[in-house]
C-alpha positions in Angstrom: 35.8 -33.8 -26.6 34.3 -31.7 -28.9 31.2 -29.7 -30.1 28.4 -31.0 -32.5 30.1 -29.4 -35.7 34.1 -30.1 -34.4 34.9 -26.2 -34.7 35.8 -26.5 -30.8 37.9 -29.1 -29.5 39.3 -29.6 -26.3 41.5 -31.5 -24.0 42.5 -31.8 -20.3 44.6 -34.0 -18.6 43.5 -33.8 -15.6 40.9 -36.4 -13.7 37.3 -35.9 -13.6 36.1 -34.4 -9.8 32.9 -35.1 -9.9 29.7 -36.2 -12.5 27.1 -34.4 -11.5 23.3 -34.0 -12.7 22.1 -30.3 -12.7 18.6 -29.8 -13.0 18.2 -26.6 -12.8 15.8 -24.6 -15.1 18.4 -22.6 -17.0 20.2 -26.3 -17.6 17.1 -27.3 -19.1 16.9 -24.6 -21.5 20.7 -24.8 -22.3 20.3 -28.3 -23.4 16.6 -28.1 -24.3 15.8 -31.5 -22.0 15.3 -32.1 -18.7 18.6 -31.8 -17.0 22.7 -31.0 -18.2 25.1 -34.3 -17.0 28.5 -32.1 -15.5 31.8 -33.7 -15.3 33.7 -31.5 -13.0 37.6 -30.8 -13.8 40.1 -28.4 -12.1 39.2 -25.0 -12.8 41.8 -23.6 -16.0 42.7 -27.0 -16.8 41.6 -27.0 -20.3 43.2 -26.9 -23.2 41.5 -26.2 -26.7 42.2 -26.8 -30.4 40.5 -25.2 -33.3 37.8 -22.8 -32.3 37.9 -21.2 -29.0 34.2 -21.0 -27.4 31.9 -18.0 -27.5 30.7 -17.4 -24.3 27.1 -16.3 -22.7 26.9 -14.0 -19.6 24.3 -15.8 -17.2 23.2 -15.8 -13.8 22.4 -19.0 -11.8 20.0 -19.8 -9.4 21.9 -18.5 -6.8 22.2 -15.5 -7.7 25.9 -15.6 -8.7 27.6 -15.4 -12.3 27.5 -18.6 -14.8 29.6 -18.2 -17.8 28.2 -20.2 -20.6 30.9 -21.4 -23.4 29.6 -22.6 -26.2 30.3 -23.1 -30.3 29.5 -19.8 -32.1 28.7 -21.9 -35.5 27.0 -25.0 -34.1 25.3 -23.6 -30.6 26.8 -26.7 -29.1 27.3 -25.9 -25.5 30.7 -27.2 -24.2 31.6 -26.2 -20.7 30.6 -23.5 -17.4 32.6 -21.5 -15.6 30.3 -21.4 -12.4 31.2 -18.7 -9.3 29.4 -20.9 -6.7 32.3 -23.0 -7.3 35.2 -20.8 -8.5 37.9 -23.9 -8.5 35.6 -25.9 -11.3 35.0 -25.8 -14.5 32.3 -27.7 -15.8 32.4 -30.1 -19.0 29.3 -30.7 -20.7 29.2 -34.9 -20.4 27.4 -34.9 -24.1 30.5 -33.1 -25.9 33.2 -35.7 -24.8 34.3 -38.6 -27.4 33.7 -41.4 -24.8 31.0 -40.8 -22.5 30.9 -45.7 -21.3 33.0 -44.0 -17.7 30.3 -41.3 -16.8 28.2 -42.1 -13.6 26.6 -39.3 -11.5 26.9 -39.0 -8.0 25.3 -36.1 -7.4 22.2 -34.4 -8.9 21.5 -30.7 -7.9 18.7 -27.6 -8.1 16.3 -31.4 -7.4 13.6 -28.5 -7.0 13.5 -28.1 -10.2 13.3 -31.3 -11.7 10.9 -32.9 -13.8 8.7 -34.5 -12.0 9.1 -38.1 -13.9 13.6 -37.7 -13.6 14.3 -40.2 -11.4 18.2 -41.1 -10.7 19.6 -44.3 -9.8 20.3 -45.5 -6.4 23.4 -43.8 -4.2 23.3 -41.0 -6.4 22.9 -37.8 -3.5 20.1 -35.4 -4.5 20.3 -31.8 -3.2 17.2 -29.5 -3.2 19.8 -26.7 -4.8 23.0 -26.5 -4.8 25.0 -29.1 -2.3 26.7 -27.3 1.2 29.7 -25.2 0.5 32.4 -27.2 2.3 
């Protein structure tokens, strides 16, 4: 996948963990919309071509770091490194080249969402983040 302008690319070979739906407020204002789709990978696990991301010092909801990566000439965001889940890194779903495979199975921070964000059936809503485990 890749950012809006292509000045980041990336790879990973390994499998997708998880698709999950964030909705927290700070996801909203990263993607200016209602919620950020995640596709969870093994933390380290990617490899990039081209531009390496800039990256944006945030905290999340829960208090603990969220690093931000992003494209310093486009503003495309690309992937979080988040501490609540220090084995993860999380892929934007909008920056990869085929996005027919993504379905959700969890969607998070549900506190925060927009009222009229409904997901689809079996998908596992969690007020915040879902128990540690």
């Amino acid at each position: 996948g890749g950012c809006l302008c292509g000045a980041v690319r990336y790879t990973s070979k390994s499998q997708p963990l998880l698709t999950a739906v964030c909705n927290c407020k700070k996801c909203q204002r990263q993607t200016g919309t209602s919620f950020s789709i995640l596709v969870a990978i093994p933390k380290g696990t990617l490899e990039f071509s081209g531009g390496k991301p800039a990256t944006y010092n945030d905290t999340g909801g829960s208090g603990l770091p969220v690093l931000r990566h992003f494209c310093a000439k486009c503003g495309s965001p690309v992937y979080s490194e988040v501490a609540a889940t220090p084995a993860l890194d999380w892929v934007k779903a909008g920056t990869l080249d085929d996005t027919t495979w993504l379905q959700p199975q969890v969607s998070i921070w549900c506190d925060s969402a927009q009222p009229w964000v409904k997901m689809g059936e079996g998908v596992a809503c969690f007020a915040q983040n879902p128990p540690a485990s």
